[in-house]
FISEFI-22392 format. One record per residue (C-alpha): x, y, z; residue number from 1. Coordinates in nm, 3 decimals. Layout:
% FISEFI-22392
+---------+---------+---------+-----+
!    east !   north !      up ! num !
+---------+---------+---------+-----+
!       X !       Y !       Z ! NUM !
...
+---------+---------+---------+-----+
This chain:
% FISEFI-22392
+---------+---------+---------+-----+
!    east !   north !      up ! num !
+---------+---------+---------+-----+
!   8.404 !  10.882 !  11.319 !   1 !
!   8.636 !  10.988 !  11.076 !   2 !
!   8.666 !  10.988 !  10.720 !   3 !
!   8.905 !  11.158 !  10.456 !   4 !
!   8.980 !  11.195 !  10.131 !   5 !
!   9.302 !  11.367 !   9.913 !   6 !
!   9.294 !  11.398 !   9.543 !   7 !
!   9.590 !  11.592 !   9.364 !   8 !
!   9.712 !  11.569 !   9.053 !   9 !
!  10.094 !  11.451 !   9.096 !  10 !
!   9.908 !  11.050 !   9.145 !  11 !
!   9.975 !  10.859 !   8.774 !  12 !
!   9.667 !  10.780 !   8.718 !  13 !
!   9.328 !  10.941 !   8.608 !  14 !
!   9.077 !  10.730 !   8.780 !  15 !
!   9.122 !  10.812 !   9.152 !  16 !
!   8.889 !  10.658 !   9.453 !  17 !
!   8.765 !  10.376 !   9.205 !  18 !
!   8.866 !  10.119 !   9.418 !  19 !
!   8.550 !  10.225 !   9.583 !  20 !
!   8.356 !  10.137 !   9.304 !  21 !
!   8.111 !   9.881 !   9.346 !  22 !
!   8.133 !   9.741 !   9.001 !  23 !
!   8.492 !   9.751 !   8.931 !  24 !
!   8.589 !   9.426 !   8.855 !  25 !
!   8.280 !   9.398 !   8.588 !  26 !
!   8.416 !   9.758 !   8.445 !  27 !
!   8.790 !   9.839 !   8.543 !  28 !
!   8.933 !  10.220 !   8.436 !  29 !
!   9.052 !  10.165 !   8.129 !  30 !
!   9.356 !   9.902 !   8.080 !  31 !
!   9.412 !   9.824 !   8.402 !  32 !
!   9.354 !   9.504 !   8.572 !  33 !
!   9.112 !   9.455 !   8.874 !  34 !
!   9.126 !   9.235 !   9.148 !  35 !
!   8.933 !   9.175 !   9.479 !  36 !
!   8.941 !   8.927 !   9.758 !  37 !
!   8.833 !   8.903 !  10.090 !  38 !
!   8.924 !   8.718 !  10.404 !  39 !
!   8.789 !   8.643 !  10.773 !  40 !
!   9.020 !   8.706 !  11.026 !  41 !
!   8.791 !   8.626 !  11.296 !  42 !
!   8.492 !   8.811 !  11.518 !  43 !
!   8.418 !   9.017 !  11.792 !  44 !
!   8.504 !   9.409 !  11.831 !  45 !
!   8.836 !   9.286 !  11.982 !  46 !
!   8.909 !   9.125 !  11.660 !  47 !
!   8.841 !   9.404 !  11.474 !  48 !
!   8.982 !   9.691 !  11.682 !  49 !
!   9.352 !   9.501 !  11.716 !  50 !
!   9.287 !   9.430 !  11.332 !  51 !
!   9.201 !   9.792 !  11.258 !  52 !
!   9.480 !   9.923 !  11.445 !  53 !
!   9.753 !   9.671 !  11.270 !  54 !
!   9.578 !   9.816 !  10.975 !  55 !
!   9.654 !  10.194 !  11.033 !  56 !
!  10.002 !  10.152 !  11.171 !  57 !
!  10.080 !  10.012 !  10.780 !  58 !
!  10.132 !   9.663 !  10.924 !  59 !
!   9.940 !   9.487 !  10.541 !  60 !
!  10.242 !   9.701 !  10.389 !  61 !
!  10.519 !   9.572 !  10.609 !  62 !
!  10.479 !   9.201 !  10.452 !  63 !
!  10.817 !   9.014 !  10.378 !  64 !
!  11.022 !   9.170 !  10.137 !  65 !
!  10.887 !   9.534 !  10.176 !  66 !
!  11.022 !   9.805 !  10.370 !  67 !
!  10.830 !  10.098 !  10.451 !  68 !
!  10.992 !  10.441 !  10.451 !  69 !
!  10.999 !  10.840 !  10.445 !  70 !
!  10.652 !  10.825 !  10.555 !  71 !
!  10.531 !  11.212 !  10.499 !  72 !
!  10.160 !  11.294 !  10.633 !  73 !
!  10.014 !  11.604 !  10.384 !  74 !
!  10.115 !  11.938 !  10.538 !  75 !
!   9.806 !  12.082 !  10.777 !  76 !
!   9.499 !  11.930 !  10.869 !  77 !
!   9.271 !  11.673 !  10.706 !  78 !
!   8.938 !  11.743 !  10.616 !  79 !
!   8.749 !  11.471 !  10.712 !  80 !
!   8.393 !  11.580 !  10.528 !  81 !
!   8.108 !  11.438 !  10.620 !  82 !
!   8.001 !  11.104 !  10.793 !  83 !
!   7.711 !  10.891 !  10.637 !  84 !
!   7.497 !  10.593 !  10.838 !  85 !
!   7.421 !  10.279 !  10.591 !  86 !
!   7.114 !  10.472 !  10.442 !  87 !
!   7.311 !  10.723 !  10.362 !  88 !
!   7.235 !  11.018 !  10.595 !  89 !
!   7.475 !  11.283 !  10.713 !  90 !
!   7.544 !  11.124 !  11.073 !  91 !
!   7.905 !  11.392 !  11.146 !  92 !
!   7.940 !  11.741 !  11.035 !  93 !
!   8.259 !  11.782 !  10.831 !  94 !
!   8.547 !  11.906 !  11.050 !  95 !
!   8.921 !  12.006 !  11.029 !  96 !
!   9.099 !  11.689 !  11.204 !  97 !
!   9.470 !  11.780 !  11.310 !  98 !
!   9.494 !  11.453 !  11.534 !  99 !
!   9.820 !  11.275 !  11.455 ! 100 !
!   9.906 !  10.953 !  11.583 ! 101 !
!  10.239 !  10.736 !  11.586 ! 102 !
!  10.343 !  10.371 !  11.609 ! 103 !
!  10.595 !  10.226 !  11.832 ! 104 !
!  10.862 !  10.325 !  11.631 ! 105 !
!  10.740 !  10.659 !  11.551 ! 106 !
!  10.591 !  10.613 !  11.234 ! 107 !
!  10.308 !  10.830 !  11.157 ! 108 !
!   9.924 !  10.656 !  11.110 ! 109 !
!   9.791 !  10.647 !  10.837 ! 110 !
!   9.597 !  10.971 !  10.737 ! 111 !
!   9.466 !  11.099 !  10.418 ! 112 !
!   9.729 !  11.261 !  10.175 ! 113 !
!  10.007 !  11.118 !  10.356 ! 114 !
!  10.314 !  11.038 !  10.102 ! 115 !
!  10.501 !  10.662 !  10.159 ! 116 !
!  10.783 !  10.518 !   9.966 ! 117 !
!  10.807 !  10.097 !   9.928 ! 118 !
!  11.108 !   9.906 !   9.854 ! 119 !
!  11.152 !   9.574 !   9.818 ! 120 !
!  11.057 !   9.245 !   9.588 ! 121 !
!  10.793 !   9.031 !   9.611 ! 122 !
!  10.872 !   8.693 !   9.488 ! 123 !
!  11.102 !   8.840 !   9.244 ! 124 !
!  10.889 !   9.093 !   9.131 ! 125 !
!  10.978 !   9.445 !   9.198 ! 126 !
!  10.718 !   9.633 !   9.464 ! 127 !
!  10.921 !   9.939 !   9.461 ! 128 !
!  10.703 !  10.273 !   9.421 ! 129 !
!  10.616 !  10.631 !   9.613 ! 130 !
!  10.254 !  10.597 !   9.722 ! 131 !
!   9.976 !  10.828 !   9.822 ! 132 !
!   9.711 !  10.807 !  10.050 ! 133 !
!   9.397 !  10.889 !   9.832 ! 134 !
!   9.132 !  10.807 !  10.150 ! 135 !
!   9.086 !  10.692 !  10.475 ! 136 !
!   8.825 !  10.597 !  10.679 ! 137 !
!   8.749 !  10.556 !  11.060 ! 138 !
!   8.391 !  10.416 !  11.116 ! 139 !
!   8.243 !  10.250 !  11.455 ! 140 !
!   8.229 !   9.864 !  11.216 ! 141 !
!   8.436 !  10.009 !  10.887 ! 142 !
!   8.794 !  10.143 !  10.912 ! 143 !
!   9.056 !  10.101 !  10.594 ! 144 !
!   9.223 !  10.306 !  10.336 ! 145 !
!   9.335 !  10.380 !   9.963 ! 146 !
!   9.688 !  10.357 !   9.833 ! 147 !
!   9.722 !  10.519 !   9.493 ! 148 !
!  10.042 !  10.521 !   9.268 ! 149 !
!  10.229 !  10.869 !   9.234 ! 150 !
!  10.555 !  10.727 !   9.031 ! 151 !
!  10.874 !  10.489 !   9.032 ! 152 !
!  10.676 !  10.123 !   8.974 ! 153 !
!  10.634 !   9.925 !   8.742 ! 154 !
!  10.238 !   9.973 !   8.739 ! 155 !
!  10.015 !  10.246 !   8.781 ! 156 !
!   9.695 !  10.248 !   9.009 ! 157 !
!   9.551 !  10.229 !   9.338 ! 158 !
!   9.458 !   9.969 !   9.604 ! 159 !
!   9.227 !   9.977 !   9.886 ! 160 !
!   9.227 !   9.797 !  10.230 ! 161 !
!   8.936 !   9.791 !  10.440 ! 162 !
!   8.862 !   9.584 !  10.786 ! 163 !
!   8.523 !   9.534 !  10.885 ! 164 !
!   8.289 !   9.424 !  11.119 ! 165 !
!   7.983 !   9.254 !  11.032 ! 166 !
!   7.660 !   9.243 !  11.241 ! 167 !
!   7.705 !   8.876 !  11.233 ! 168 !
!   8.050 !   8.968 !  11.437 ! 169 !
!   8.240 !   8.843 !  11.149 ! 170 !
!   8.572 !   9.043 !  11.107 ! 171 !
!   8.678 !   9.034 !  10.767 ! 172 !
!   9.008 !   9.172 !  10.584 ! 173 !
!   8.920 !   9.303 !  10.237 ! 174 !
!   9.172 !   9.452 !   9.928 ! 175 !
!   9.086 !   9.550 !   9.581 ! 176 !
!   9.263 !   9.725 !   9.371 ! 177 !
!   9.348 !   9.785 !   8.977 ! 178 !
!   9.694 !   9.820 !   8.809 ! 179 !
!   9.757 !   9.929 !   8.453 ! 180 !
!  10.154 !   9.796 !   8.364 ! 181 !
!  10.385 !  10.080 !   8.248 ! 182 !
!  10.732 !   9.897 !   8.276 ! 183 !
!  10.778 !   9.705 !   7.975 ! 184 !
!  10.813 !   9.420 !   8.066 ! 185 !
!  10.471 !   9.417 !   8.232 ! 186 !
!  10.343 !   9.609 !   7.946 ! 187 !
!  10.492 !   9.263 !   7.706 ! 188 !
!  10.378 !   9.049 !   7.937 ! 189 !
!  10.036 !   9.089 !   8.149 ! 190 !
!   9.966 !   8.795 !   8.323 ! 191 !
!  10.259 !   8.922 !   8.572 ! 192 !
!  10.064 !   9.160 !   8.686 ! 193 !
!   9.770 !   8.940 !   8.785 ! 194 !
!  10.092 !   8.720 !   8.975 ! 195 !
!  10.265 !   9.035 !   9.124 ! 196 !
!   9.917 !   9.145 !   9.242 ! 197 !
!   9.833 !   8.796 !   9.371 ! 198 !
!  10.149 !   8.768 !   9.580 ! 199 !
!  10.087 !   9.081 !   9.731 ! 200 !
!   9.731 !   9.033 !   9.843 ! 201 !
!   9.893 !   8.698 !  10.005 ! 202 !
!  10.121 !   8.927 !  10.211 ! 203 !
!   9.893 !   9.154 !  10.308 ! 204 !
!   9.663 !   8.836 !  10.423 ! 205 !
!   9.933 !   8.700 !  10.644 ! 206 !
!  10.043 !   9.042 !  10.768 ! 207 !
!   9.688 !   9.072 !  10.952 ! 208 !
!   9.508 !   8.720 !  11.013 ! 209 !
!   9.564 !   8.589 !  11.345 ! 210 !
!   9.653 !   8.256 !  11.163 ! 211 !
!  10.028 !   8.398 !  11.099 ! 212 !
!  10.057 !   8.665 !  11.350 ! 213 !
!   9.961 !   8.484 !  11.651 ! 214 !
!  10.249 !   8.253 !  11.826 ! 215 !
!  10.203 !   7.889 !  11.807 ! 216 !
+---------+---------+---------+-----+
């Protein structure tokens, strides 16, 4: 089991991890805009381990129009802390984890404090930003991360992606995330970043459900 975390202060935004929160899209850090949805991409720990795996190798980033680059993993190891069963006792001790692992291509997992830079447009709307990992976490039923905002987009904020497994065997995709605007034009006009984050969450949908990925 592993689980990390990475705060620092060069992230835009005050209100890091809150994508964790449970009640964020009743009470939001202040003026940004929450949103949450959730999908089932199917059951079964084979489901969820080729789900989890597409998940850590960046795959929900790598949706049309978006190029992922100059993927930097935080210098040394990752402190992992401490591992918690659903009651909420210590299950791990915390532990220095050095593991690294690579894609196909050589791209580095994701791993807590790991730097990423995204270019590209998502139906016109520009998705270009450097982004931080702020968490990730590695669980037997529960693996996902946290991308938070360090600079160069047009909002400011973090989202989260998590894939779990249910004990009904449901697999199910899940993103939330909050974004303040800080280009103007976002900042004049807000319901484009409900549609920029709406468009997004689409992509990230069809990057992992078996519905687009799988051949005909």
């Amino acid at each position: 089991m592993r689980r990390g975390s990475f705060q620092d202060d060069t992230v835009d935004y005050a209100a890091v991890g809150a994508t964790q929160a449970h009640d964020l899209m009743s009470y939001p850090p202040e003026n940004s805009v929450p949103a949450e949805d959730s999908w089932l991409l199917g059951s079964g720990q084979a489901r969820f381990e080729s789900s989890a795996d597409a998940l850590l190798s960046w795959t929900a980033l790598r949706v049309r129009g978006l190029e992922i680059s100059d993927v930097r993993p935080a210098a040394g190891p990752m402190y992992t802390g401490v591992g918690y069963d659903v009651d909420g006792n210590p299950t791990v001790a915390s532990r220095m984890d050095a593991d690294q692992r690579f894609d196909a291509d050589g791209t580095p997992y994701v791993a807590a404090g790991t730097t990423v830079r995204v270019r590209g447009h998502v139906k016109g709307m520009n998705a270009d930003g450097e982004l931080r990992v702020i968490y990730a976490i590695e669980e037997p039923r529960r693996v996902g991360f946290a991308l938070g905002t360090v600079g160069d987009s047009v909002v400011s904020g973090e989202e989260s992606f998590v894939v779990t497994w249910a004990d009904n065997d449901e697999v199910r995709f899940t993103v939330r995330a909050f974004d303040r605007p800080v280009a103007t034009l976002y900042r004049v006009v807000p319901a484009l970043v409900k549609r920029r984050r709406r468009e997004l969450f689409r992509g990230y949908l069809r990057a992992l459900s078996p519905l687009y990925t799988t051949p005909a």
